[in-house]
C-alpha positions as CSV (number, residue, x, y, z in Angstrom):
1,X,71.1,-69.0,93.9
2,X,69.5,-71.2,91.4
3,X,69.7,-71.0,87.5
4,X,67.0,-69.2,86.9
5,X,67.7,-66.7,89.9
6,X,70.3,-65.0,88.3
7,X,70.9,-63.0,85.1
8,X,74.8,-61.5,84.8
9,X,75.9,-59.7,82.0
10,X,78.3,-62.7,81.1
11,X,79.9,-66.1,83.0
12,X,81.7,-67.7,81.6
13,X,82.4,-71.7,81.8
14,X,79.2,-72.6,83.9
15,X,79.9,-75.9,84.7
16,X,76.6,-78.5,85.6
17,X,76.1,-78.6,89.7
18,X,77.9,-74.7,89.7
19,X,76.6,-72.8,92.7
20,X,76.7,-68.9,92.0
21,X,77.8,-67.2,95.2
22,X,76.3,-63.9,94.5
23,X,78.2,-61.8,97.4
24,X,81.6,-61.7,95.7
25,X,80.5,-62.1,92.2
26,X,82.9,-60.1,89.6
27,X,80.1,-59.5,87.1
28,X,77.7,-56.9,87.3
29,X,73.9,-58.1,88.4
30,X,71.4,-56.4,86.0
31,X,68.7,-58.5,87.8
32,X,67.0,-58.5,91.4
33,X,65.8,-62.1,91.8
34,X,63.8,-61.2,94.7
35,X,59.8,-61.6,94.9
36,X,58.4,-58.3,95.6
37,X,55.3,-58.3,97.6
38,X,51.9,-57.5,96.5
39,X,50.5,-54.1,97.1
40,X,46.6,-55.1,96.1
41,X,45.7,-57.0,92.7
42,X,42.8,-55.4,91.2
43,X,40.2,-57.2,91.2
44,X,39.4,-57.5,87.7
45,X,41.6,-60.0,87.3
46,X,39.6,-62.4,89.2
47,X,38.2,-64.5,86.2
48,X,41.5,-64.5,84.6
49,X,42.8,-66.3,87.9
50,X,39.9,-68.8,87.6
51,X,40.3,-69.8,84.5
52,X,44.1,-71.4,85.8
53,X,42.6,-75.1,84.7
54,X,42.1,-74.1,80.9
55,X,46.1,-74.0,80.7
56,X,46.4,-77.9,82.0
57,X,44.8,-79.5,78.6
58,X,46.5,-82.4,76.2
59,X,49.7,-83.4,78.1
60,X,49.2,-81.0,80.9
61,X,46.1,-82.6,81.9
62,X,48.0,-85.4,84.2
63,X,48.7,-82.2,86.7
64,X,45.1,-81.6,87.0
65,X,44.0,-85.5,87.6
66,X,46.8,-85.7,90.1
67,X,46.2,-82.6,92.0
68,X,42.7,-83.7,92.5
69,X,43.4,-87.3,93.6
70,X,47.1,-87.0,95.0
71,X,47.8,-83.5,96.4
72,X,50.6,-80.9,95.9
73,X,53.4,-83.5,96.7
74,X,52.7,-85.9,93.9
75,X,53.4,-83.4,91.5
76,X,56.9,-83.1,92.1
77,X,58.7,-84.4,88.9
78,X,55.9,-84.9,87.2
79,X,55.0,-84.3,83.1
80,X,56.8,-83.2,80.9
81,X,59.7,-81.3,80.1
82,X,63.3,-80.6,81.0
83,X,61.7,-78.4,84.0
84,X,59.2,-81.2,84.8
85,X,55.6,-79.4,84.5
86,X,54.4,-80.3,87.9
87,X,57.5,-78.0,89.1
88,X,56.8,-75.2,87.0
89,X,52.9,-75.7,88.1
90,X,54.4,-75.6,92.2
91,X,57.0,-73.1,90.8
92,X,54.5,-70.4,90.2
93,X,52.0,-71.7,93.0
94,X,54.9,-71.1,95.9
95,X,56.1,-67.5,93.9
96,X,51.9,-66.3,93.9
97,X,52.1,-67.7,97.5
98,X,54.8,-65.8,98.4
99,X,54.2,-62.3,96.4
100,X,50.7,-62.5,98.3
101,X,52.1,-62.3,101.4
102,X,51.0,-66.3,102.5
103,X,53.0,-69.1,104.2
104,X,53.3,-72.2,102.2
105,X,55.8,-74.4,103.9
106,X,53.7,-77.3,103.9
107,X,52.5,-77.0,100.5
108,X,55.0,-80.0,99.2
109,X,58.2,-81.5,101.1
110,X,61.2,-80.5,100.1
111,X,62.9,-83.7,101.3
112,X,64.7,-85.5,99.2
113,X,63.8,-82.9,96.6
114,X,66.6,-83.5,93.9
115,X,66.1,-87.4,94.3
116,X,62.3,-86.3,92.6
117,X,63.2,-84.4,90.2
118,X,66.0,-83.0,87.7
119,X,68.3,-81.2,89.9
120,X,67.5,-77.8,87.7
121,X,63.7,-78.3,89.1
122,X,65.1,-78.6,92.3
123,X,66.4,-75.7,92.2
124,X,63.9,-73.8,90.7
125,X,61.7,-74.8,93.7
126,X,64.2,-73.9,96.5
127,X,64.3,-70.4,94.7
128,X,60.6,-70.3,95.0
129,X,60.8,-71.2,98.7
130,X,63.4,-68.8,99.7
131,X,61.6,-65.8,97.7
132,X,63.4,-65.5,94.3
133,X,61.8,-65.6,90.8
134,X,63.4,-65.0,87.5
135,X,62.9,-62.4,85.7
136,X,59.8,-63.4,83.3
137,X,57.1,-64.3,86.2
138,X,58.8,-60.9,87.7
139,X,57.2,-59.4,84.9
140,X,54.1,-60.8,85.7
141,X,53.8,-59.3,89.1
142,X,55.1,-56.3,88.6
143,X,52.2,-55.6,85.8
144,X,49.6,-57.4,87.7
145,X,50.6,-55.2,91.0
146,X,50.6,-52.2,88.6
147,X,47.2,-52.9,87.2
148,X,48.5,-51.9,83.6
149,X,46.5,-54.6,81.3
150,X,48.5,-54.3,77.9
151,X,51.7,-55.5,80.7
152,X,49.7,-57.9,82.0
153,X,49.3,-59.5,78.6
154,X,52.8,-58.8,77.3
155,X,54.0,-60.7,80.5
156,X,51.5,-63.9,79.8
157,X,52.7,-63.9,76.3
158,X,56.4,-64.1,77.6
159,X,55.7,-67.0,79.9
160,X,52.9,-69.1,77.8
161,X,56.3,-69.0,75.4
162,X,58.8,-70.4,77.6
163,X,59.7,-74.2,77.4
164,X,57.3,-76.3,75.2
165,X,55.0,-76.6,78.6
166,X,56.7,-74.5,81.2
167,X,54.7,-71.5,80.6
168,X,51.2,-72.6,81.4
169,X,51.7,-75.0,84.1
170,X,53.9,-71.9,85.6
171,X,51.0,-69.8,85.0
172,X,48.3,-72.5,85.8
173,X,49.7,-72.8,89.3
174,X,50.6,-69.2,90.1
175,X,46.5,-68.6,89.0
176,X,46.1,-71.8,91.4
177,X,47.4,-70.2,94.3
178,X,45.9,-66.7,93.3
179,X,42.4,-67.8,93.0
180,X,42.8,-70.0,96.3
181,X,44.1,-67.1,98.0
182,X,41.1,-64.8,96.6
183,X,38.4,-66.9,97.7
184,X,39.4,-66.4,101.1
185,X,39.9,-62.8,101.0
């Protein structure tokens, strides 16, 4: 499991590169890491999803040029930020992906993933892949799946505050995938 996987009531010494085998951990889980699957999202949300591009202004705004120009791939390890935006952006695009029930394996490569990016990226994207979110975006889908709007925004408050850009281009790509995934529907 990856860094952001898995919340323990304490660890101690977590050294860089540590790999968490969750089966014979001796420290209570107080979170489930898995993405649950949407029920239905109302759709009143709709224009919120939409609006995903608003999010990608100042130095976010490189995501949007090279999504339009370059494709999915080219964001890996791209912008700013410990977490690279352009991972947080295809962090929350693969997690909406997945909680709506769609296939996305050939959304980016995942060759040669921690060469293009930080290793922590890396492994916030493998999460994504294999179905596990942290608890934050969990948040998120559990309110939006709920319908309950005063969670909804409690939840987008959370995330728009983590990292100094993580939040939006998390939310900017899970609204991506959303909206894409809407207009089909």
């Amino acid at each position: 499991m990856g860094p952001r996987s898995l919340l323990v009531d304490s660890l101690d010494d977590v050294a860089d590169n540590l790999l968490i085998d969750s089966e014979n951990l001796k420290v209570p889980v107080i979170y489930d890491p898995n993405i649950p699957q949407a029920s239905s999202i109302p759709r009143r949300w709709d224009a919120l999803f939409r609006e995903w591009y608003m999010l990608l202004d100042d130095e976010l705004e490189v995501l949007l040029f090279t999504l339009d120009n370059d494709g999915y791939d080219a964001l890996v390890g791209l912008g700013p930020g410990s977490t690279p935006a352009g991972d947080d952006f295809l962090t929350g695009m693969h997690i909406a992906l997945r909680w709506m029930g769609h296939n996305f394996e050939n959304v980016i490569s995942f060759r040669n993933l921690e060469s293009r990016t930080t290793w922590f990226s890396s492994c916030m994207l493998y999460d994504a892949a294999c179905g596990l979110t942290w608890y934050r975006s969990r948040k998120l889908l559990e309110a939006l799946s709920r319908g309950a709007d005063g969670e909804v925004e409690d939840a987008l408050n959370e995330l728009m505050s983590t990292g100094h850009t993580s939040g939006r281009a998390w939310i900017s790509g899970f609204f991506h995938a959303v909206s894409i995934c809407n207009s089909f529907s």
